[in-house]
matplotlib code that plots the C-alpha trace (Angstrom):
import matplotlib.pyplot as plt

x = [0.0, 1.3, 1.2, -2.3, -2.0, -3.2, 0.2, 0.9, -2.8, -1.6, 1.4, -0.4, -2.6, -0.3, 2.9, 6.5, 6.8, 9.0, 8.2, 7.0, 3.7, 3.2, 2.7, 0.8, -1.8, -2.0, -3.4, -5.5, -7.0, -7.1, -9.0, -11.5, -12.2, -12.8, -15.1, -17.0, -17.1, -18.8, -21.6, -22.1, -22.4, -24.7, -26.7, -27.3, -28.1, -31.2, -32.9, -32.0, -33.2, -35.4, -32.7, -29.3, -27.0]
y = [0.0, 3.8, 6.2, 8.0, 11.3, 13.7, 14.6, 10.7, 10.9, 13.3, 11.9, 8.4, 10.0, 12.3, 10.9, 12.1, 16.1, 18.4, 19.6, 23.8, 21.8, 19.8, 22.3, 24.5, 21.4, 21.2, 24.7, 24.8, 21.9, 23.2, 26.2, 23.9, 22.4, 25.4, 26.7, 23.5, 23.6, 26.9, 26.7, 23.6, 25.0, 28.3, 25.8, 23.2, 25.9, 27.2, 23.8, 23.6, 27.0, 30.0, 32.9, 32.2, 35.3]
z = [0.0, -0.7, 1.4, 1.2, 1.1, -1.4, -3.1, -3.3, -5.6, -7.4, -8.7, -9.4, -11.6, -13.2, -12.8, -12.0, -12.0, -10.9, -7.1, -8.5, -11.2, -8.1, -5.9, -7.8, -9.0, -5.1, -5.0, -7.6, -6.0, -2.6, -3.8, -6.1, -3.1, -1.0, -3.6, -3.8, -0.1, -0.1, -2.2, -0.7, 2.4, 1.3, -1.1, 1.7, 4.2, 2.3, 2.6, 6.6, 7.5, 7.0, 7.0, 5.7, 6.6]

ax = plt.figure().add_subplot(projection="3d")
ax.plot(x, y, z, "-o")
ax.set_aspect("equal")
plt.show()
């Protein structure tokens, strides 16, 4: 078993890269995920309750 971490995914996926495109496809990912996170959370919210501030 590898190690399971997200930059271990990466490089399955996407193979051997230098260590600058890997961290920049980690960021880009970090803040896809922070975006979906977001309107998941302001989407979501509506059907929970009334008011959403």
């Amino acid at each position: 078993m590898n190690n399971l971490t997200i930059l271990n995914l990466i490089l399955k996926f996407r193979g051997p890269q230098f260590e600058w495109e890997l961290t920049n496809k980690f960021i880009i990912l970090q803040i896809l995920c922070s975006i979906f996170a977001f309107f998941c959370r302001f989407c979501l919210a509506r059907i929970f309750y009334d008011e959403v501030n």
